[in-house]
GUTOR-412434 format. One record per atom (N, C-alpha, C): atom name; x, y, z. Coordinates in pm, whole numbers, plus 50000, padded with zeros to 5 digits. Each point is the difference from the previous one (the first is absolute). Example, Ala and Ser with C-alpha at 12.3 -4.5 7.8 and 13.67 -1.06 7.14 Angstrom:
REM residues 2
atom, xx, yy, zz
N, 51319, 49431, 50780
CA, 49911, 50119, 50000
C, 50090, 50120, 50000
N, 49965, 50105, 49928
CA, 50082, 50119, 50006
C, 49923, 50109, 50073
END
This chain:
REM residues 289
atom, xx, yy, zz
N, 50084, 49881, 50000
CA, 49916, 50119, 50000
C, 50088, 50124, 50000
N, 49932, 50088, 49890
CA, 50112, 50134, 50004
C, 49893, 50112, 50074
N, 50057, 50064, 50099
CA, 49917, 50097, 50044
C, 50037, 50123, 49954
N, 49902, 50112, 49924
CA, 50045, 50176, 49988
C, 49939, 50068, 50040
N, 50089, 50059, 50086
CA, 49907, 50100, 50084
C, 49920, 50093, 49938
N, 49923, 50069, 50039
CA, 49877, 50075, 49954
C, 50078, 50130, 50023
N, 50006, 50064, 49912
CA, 50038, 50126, 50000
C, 49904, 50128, 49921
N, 50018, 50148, 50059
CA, 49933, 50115, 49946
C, 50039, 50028, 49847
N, 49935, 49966, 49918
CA, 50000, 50026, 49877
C, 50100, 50090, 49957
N, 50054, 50038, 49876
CA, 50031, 50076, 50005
C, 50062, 50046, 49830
N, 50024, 50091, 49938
CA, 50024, 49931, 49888
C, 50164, 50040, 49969
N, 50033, 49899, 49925
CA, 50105, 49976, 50005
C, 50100, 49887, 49932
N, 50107, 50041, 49921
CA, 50058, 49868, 49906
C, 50040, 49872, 50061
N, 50001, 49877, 49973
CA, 49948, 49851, 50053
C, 50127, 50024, 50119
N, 50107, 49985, 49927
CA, 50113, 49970, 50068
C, 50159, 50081, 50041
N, 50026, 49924, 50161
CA, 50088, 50093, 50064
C, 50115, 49927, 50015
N, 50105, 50027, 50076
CA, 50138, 49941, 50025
C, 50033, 49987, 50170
N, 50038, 49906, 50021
CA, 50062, 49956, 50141
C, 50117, 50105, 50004
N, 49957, 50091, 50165
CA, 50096, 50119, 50035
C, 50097, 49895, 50080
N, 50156, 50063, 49995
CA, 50094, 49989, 50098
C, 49997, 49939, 50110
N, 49863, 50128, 50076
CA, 49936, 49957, 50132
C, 49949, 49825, 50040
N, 49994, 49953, 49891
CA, 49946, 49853, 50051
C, 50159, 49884, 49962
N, 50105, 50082, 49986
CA, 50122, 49934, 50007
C, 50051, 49993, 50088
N, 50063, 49888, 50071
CA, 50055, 50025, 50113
C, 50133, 50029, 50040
N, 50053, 50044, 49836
CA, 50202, 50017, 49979
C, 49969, 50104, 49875
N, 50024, 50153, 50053
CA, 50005, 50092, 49865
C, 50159, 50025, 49938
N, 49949, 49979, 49874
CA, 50132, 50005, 49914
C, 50030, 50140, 49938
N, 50067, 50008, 49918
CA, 50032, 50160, 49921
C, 49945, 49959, 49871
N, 49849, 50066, 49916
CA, 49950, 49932, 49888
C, 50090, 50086, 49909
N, 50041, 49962, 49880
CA, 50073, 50097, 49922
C, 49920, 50104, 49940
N, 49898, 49998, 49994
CA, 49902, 50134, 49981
C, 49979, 50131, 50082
N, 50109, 49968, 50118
CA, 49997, 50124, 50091
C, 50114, 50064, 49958
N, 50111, 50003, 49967
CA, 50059, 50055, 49933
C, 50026, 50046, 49869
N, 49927, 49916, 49902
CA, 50045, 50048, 49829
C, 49791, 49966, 49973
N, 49944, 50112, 49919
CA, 49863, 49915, 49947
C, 50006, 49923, 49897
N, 49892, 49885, 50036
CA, 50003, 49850, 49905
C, 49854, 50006, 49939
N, 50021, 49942, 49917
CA, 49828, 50037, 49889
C, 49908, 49917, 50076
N, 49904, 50039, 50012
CA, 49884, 49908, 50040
C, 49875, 49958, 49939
N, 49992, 49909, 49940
CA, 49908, 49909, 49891
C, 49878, 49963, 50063
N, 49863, 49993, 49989
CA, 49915, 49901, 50024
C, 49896, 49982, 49859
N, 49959, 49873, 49987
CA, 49943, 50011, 49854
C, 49949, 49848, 50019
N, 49884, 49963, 50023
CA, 49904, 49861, 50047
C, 49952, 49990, 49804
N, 50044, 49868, 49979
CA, 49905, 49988, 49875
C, 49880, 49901, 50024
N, 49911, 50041, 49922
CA, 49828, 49917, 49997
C, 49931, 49998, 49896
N, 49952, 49877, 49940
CA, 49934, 49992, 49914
C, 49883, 50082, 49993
N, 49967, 50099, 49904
CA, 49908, 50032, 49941
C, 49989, 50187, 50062
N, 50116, 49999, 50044
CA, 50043, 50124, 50140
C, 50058, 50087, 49882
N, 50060, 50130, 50021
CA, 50054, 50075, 49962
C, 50164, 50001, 50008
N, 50102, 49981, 49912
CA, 50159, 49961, 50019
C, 50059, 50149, 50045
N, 50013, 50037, 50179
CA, 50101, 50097, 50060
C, 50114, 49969, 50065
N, 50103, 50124, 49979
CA, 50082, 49971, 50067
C, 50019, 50143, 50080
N, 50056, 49986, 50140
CA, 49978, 50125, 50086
C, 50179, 49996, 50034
N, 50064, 50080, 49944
CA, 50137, 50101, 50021
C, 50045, 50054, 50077
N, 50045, 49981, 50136
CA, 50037, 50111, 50044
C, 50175, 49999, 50087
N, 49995, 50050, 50063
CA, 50186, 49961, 50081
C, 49989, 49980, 50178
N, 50070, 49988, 50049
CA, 49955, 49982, 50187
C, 50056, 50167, 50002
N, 49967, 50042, 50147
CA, 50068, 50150, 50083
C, 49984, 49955, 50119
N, 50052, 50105, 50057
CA, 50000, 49965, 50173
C, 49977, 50152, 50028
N, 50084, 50030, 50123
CA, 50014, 50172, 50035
C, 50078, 50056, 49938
N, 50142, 49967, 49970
CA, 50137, 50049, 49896
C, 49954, 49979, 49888
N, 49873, 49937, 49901
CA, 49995, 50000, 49891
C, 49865, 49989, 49972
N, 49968, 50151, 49916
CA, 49851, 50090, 50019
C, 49960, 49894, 49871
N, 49854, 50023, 49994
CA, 49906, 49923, 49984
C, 49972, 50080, 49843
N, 49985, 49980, 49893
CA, 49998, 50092, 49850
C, 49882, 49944, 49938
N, 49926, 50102, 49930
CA, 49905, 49892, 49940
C, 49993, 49906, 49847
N, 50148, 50034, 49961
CA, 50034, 49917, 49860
C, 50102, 49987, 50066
N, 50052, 49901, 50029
CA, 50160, 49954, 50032
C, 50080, 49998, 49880
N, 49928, 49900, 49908
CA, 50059, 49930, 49872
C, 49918, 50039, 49856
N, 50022, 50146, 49991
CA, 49920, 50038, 49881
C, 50046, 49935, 49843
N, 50131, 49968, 50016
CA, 50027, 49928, 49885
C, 49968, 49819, 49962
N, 49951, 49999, 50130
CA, 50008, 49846, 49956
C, 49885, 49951, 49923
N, 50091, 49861, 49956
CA, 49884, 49940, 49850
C, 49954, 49838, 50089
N, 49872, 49973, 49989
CA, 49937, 49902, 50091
C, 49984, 49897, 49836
N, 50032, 49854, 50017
CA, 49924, 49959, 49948
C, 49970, 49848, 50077
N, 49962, 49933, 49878
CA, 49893, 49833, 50108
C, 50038, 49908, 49840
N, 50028, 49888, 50006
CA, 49976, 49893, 49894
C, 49956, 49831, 50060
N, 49901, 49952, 49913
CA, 49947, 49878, 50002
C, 50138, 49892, 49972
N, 49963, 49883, 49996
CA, 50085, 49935, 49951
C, 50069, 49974, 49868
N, 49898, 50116, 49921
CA, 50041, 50033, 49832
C, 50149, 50073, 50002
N, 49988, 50072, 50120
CA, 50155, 50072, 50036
C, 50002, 50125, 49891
N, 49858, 50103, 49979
CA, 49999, 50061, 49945
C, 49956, 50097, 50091
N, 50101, 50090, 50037
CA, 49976, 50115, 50101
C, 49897, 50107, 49903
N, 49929, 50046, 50177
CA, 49907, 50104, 49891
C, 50008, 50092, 50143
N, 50007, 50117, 49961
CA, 50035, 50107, 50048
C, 49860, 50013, 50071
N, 50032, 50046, 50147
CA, 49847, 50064, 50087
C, 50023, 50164, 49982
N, 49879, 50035, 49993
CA, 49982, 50154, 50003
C, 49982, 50050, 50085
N, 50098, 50114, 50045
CA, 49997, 50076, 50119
C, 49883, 50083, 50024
N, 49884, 50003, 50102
CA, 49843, 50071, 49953
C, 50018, 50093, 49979
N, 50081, 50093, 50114
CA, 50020, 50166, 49976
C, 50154, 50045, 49982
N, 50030, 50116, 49976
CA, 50143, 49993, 49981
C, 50062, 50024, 50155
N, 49888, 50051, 50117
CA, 50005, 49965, 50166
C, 50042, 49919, 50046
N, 49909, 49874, 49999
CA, 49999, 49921, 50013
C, 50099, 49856, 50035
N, 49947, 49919, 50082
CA, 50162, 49888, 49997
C, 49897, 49896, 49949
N, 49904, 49997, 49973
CA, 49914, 49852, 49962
C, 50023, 49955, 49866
N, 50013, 49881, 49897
CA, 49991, 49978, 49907
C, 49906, 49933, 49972
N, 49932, 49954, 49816
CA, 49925, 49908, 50003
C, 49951, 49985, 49846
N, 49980, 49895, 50014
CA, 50033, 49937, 49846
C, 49816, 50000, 49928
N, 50028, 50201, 49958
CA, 49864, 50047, 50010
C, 49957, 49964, 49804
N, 50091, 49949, 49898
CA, 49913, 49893, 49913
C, 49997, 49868, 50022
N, 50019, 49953, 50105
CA, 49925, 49868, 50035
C, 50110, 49879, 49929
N, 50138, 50015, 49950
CA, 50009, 49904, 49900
C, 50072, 49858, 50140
N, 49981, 50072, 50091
CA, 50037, 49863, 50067
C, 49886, 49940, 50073
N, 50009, 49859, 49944
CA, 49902, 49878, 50040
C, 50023, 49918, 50126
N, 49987, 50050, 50135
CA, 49993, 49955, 50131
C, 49905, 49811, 49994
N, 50097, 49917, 50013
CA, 49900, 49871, 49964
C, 50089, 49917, 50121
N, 49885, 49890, 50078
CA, 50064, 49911, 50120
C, 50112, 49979, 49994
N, 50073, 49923, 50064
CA, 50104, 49922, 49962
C, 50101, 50052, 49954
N, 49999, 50142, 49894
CA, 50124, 50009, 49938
C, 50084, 50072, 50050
N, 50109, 50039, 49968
CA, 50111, 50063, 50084
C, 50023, 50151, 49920
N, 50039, 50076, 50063
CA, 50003, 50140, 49952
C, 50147, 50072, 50063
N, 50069, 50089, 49915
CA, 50113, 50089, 50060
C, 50011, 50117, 49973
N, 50066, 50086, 50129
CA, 49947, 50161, 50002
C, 50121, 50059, 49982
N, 50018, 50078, 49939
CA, 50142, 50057, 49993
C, 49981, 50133, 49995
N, 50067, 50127, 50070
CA, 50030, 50129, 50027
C, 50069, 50033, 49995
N, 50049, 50076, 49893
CA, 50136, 50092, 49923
C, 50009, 50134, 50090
N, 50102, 50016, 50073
CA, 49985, 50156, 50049
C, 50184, 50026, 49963
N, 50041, 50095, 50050
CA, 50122, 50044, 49973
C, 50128, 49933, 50033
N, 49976, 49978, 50126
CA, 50132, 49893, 50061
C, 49947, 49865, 49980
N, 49895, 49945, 50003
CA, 50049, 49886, 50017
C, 49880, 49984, 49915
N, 49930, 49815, 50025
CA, 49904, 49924, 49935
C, 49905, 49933, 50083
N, 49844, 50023, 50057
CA, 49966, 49936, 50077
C, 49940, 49846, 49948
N, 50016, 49920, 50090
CA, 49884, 49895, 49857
C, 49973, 49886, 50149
N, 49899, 49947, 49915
CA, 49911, 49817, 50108
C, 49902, 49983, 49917
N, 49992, 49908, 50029
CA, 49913, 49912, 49955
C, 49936, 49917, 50090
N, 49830, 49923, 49923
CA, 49914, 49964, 50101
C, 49912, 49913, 49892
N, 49983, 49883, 50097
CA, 49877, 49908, 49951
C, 49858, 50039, 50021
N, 49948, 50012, 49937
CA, 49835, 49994, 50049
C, 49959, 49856, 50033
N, 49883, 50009, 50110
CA, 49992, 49912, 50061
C, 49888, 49920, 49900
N, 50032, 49861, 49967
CA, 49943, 49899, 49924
C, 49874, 49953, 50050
N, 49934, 50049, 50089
CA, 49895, 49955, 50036
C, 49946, 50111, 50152
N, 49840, 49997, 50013
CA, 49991, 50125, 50091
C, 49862, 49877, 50076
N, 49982, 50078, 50122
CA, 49879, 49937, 50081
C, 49845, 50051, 49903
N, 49919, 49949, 50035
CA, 49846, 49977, 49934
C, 49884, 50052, 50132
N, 49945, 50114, 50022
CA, 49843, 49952, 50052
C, 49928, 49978, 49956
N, 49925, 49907, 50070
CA, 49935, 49887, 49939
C, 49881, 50001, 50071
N, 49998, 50092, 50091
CA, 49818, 49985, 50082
C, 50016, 50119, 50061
N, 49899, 50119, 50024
CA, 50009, 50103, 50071
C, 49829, 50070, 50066
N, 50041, 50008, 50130
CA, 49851, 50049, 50097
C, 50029, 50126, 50007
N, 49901, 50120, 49958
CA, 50023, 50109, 50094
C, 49883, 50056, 50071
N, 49972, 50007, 50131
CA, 49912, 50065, 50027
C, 49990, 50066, 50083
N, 49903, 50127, 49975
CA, 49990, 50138, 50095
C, 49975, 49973, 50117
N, 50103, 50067, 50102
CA, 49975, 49965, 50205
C, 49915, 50080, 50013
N, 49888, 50064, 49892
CA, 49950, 50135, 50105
C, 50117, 50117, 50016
N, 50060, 50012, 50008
CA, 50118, 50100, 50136
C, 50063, 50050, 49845
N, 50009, 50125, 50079
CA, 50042, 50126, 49893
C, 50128, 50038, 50037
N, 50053, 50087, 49983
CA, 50159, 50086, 50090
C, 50025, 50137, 49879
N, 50079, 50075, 50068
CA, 50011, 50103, 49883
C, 50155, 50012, 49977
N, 50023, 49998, 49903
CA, 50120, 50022, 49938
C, 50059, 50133, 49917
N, 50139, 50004, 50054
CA, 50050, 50097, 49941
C, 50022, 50019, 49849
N, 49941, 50132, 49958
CA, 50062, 50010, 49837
C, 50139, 50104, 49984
N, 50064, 49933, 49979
CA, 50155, 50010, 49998
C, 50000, 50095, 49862
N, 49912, 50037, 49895
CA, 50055, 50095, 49935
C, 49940, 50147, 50038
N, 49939, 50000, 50150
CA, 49922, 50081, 50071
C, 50080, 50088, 50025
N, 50091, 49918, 50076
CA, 50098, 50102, 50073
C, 50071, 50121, 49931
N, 49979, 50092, 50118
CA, 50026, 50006, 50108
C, 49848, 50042, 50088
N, 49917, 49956, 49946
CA, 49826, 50013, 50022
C, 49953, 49914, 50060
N, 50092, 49896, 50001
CA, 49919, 49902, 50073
C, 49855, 49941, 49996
N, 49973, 49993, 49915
CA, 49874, 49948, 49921
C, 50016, 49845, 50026
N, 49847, 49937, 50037
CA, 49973, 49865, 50006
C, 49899, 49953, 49953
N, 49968, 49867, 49934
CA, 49944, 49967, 49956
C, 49936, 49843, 50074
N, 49865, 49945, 50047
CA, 49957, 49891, 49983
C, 50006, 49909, 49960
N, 50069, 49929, 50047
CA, 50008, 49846, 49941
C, 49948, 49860, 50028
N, 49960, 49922, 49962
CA, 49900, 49861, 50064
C, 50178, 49927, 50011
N, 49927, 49892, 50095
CA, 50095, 49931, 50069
C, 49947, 49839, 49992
N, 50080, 49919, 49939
CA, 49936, 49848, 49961
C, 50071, 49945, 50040
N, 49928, 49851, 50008
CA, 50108, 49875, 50020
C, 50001, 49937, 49891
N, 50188, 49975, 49965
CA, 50025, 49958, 49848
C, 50090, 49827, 50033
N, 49961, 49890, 49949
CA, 49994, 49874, 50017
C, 50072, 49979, 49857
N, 50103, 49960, 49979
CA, 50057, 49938, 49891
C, 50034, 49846, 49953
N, 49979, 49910, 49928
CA, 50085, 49938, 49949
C, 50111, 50000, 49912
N, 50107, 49919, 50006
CA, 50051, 49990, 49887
C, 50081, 49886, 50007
N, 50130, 49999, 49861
CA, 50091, 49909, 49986
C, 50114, 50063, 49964
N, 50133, 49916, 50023
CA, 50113, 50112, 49964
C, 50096, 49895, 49997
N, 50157, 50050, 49953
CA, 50089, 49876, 49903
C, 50008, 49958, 50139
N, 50104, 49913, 49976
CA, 50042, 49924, 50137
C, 50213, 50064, 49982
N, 49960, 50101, 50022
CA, 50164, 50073, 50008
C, 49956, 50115, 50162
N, 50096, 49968, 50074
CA, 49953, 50023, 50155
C, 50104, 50153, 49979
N, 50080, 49980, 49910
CA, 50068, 50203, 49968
C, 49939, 50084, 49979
N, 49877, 49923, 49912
CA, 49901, 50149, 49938
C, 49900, 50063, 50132
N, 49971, 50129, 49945
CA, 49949, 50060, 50095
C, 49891, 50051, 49927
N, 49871, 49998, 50131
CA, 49824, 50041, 49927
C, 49955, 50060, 50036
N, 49898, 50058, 49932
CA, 49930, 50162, 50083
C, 49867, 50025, 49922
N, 49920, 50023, 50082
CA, 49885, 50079, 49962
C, 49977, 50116, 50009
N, 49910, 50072, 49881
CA, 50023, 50136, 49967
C, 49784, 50026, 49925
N, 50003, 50129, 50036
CA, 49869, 50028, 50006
C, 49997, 50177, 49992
N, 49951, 50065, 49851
CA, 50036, 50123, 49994
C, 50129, 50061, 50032
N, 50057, 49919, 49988
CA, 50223, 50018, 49937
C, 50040, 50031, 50152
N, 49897, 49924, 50127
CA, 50074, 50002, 50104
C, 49972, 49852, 50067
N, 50157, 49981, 50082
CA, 49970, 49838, 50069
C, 49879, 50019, 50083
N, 50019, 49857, 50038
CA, 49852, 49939, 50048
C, 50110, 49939, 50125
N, 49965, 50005, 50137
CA, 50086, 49943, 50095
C, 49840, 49918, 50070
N, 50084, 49894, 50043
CA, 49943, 49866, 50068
C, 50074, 49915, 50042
N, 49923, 49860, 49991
CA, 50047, 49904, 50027
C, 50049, 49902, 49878
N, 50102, 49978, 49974
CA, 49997, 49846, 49885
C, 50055, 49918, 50090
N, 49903, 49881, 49918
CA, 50065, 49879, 50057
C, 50040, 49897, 49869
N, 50119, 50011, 50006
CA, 50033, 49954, 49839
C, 49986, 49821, 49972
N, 49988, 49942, 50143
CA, 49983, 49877, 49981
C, 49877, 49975, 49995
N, 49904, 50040, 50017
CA, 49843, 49998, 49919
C, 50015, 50043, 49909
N, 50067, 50089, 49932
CA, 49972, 50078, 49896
C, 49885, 50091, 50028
N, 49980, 50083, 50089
CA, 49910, 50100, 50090
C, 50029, 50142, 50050
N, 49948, 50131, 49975
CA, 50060, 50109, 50021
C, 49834, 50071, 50055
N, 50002, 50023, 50134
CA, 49866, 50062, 50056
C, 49999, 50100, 50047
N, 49953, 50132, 49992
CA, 50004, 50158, 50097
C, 49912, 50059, 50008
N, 49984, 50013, 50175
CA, 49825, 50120, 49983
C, 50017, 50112, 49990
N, 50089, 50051, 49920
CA, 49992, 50177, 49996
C, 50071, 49993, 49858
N, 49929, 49989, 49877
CA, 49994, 50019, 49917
C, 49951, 50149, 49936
N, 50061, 50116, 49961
CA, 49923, 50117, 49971
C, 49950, 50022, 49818
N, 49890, 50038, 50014
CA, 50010, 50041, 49883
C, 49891, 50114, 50002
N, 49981, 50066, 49909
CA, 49904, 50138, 49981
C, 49880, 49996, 50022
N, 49942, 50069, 50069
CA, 49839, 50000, 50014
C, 49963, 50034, 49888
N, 49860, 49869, 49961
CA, 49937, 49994, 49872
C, 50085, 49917, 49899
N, 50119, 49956, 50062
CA, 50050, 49913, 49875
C, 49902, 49861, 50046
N, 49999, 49915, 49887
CA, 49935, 49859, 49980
C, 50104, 49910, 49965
N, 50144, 50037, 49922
CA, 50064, 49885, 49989
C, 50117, 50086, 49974
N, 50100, 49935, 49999
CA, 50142, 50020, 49971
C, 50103, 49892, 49905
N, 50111, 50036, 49991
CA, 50088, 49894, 49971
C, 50095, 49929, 50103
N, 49992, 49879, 49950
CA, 50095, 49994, 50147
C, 50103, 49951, 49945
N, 50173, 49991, 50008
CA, 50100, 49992, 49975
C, 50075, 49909, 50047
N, 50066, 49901, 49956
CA, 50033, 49920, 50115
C, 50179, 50005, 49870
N, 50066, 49997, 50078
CA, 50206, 50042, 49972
C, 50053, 49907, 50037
N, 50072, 49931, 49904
CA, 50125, 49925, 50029
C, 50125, 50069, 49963
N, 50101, 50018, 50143
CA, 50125, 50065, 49956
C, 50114, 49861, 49949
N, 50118, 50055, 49922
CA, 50125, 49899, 50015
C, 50034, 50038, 50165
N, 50098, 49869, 50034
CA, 50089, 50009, 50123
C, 50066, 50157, 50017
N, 50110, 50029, 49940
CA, 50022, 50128, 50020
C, 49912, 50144, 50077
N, 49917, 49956, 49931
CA, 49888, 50098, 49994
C, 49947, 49978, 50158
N, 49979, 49847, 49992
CA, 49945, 50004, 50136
C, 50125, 50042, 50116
N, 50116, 49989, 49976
CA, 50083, 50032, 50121
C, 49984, 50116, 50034
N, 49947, 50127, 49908
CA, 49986, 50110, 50005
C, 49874, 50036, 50102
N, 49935, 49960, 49963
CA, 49839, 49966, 50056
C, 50010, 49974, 50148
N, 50086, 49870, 50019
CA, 49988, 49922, 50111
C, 50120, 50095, 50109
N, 50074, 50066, 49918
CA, 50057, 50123, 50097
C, 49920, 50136, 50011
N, 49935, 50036, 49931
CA, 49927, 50100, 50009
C, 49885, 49938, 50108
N, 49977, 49931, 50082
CA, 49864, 49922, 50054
C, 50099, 50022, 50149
N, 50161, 49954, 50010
CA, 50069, 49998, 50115
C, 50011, 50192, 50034
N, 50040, 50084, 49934
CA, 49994, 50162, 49973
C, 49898, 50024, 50044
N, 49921, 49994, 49960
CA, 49823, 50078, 50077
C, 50010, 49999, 50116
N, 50035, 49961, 50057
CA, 49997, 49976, 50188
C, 50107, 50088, 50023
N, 50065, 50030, 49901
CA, 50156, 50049, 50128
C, 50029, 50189, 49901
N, 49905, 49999, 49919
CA, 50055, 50132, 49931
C, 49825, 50097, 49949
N, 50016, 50119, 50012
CA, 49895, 50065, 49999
C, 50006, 50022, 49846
N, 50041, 49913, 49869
CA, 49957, 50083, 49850
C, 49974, 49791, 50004
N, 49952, 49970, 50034
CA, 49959, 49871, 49977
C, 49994, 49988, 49890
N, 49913, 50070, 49921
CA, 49931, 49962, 49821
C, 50026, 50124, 49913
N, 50145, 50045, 50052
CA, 50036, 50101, 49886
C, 50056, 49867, 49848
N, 50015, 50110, 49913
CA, 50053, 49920, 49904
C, 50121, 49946, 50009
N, 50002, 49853, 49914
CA, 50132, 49945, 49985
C, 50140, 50095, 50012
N, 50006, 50053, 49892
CA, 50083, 50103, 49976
C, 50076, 50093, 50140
N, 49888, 50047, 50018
CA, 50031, 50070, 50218
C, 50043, 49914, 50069
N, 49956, 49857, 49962
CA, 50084, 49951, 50108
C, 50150, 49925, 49960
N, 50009, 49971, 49878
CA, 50157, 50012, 49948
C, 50055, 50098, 50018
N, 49982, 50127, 50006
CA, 50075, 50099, 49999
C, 50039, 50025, 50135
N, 49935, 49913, 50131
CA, 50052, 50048, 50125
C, 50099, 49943, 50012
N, 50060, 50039, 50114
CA, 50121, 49938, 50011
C, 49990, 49829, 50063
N, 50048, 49879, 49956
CA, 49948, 49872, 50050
C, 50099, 49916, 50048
N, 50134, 50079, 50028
CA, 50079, 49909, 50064
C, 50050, 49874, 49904
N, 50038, 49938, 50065
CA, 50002, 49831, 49846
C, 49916, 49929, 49979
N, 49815, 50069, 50003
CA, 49913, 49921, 50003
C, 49993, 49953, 49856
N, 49977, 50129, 49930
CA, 49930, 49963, 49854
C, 50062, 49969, 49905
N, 50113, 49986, 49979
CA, 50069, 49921, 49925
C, 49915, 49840, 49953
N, 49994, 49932, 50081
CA, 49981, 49903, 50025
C, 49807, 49997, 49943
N, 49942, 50094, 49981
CA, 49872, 49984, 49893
C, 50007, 50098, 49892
N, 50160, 50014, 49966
CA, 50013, 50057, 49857
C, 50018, 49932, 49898
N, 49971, 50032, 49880
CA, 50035, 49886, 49852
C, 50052, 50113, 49932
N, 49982, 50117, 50012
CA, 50077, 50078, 49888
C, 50158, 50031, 49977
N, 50105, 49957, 49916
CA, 50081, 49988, 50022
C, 50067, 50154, 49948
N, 50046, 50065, 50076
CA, 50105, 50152, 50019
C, 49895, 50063, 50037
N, 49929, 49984, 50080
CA, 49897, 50086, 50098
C, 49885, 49890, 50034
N, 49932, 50073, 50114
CA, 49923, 49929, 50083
C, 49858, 49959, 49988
N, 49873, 49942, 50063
CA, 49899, 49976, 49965
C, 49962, 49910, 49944
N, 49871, 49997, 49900
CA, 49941, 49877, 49954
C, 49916, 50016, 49894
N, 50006, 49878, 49879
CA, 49997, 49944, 49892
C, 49904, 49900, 50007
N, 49870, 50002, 50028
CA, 49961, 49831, 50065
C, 49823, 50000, 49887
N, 49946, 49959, 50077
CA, 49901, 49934, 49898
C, 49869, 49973, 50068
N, 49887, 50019, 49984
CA, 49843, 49945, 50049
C, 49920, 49975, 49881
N, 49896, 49918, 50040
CA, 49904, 49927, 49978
C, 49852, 50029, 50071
N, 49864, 50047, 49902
CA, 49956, 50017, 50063
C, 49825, 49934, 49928
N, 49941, 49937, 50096
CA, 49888, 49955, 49951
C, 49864, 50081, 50086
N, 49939, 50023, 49908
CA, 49833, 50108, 50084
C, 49870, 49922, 50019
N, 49891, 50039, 50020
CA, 49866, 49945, 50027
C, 49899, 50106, 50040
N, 49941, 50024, 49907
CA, 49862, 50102, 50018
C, 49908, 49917, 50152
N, 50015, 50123, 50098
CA, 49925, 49915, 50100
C, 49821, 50090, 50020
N, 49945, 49957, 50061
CA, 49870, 50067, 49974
C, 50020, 49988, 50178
N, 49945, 50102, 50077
CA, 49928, 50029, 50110
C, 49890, 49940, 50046
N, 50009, 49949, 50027
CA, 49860, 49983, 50107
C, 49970, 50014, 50170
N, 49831, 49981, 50027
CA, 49947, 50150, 50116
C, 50020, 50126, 50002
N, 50016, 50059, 49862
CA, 49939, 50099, 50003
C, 49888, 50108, 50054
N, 49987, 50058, 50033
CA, 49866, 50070, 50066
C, 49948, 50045, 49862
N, 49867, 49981, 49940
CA, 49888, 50028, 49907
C, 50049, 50094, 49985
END
């Protein structure tokens, strides 16, 4: 049985990095002295192909918002025919392979390479050959309302009504005990209970909008990598107040000799990794007329 704690919503990108603080021997990371590029870029079938650019800082080394204005991003399949990602703005550190000519498909293997001035960043990553299935899903209204914050309110502080359900899952998933799973509902997790040896995921505080009738529900298979990221970002929440800042914020802190050790990008830091994701139109029920 995997237990996740129930936490205050909030919105925010999936994944964080294991701080220093939960090491029990701090080292000198080489990113506190010279900045090292910092990569994150998840590929998914049927998803959009990004890659996010940027370098580490600390206090001696200020924070810019193009580090690497010259650099050239690209990605190739196993055809080994690089195709250049497009930088969105000329601001910007994000890339993304905005005519589509790369074909994200299970199983196959993909490599990232980043041309900047000194050096060459590059990794590579399998997509994962197979993802979990739901296969049966309950949802129904507790009655019980709560109000929630609208976060593009602020600094107004505006709230909004929300119904509160109990959401009952089935499913099935590979038999690889590395990968890591998650449920997702309006592009935010769903925290509960799984119990992966039933194949069972149950929570009574399910939110969704007053007056909605149904949703999508999301169910994610990460690669291993991915999950180490995950499964340190889950140890972090307890011990650091940016719990669910982005990946990126939390590479860039300072981590002692933690993160090395859930990096794949080779001449800078971060991650290259891969998900899987299968959905299910769920319908509501007890509704009030």
């Amino acid at each position: 049985m995997i237990t996740i704690l129930k936490k205050h919503p909030i919105y925010f990108l999936f994944f964080a990095l294991l701080t220093s603080c939960a090491n029990s021997e701090l080292e000198i990371a080489p990113w506190n002295n010279t900045p090292v590029p910092v990569v994150f870029s998840i590929l998914s079938p049927n998803e959009p192909v990004q890659v996010y650019l940027y370098r580490t800082y600390n206090k001696d080394i200020p924070a810019v918002k193009n580090p690497y204005p010259e650099a050239k991003v690209y990605m190739c399949g196993s055809d080994s025919i690089w195709i250049e990602l497009t930088r969105l703005s000329p601001d910007t550190t994000m890339f993304e392979d905005s005519q589509k000519k790369l074909n994200i498909e299970m199983g196959k293997t993909y490599s990232l390479k980043i041309e900047l001035s000194d050096r060459t960043v590059h990794a590579q990553t399998t997509v994962i050959p197979e993802s979990a299935h739901i296969t049966d899903v309950s949802c129904v209204f507790s009655g019980k309302t709560d109000e929630n914050l609208v976060w593009d309110s602020l600094p107004k502080y505006v709230f909004d009504t929300i119904n509160i359900n109990n959401l009952s899952v089935k499913f099935s998933f590979p038999d690889n005990n590395e990968y890591g799973f998650g449920f997702t509902a309006y592009s935010k997790p769903i925290w509960g209970t799984m119990f992966l040896n039933e194949g069972k995921f149950v929570t009574d505080y399910l939110e969704t909008p007053k007056g909605s009738t149904s949703f999508i529900l999301k169910f994610t298979t990460i690669d291993p990598l991915f999950n180490k990221y995950q499964n340190a970002q889950d140890i972090n929440s307890v011990t650091t107040s940016y719990s669910y800042n982005s990946p990126v914020l939390a590479l860039i802190e300072s981590f002692g000799g933690v993160l090395p050790q859930f990096s794949n990008i080779v001449n800078g830091v971060g991650l290259f990794g891969s998900s899987v994701t299968d959905s299910m139109h769920v319908v509501i029920t007890n509704l009030p007329e």
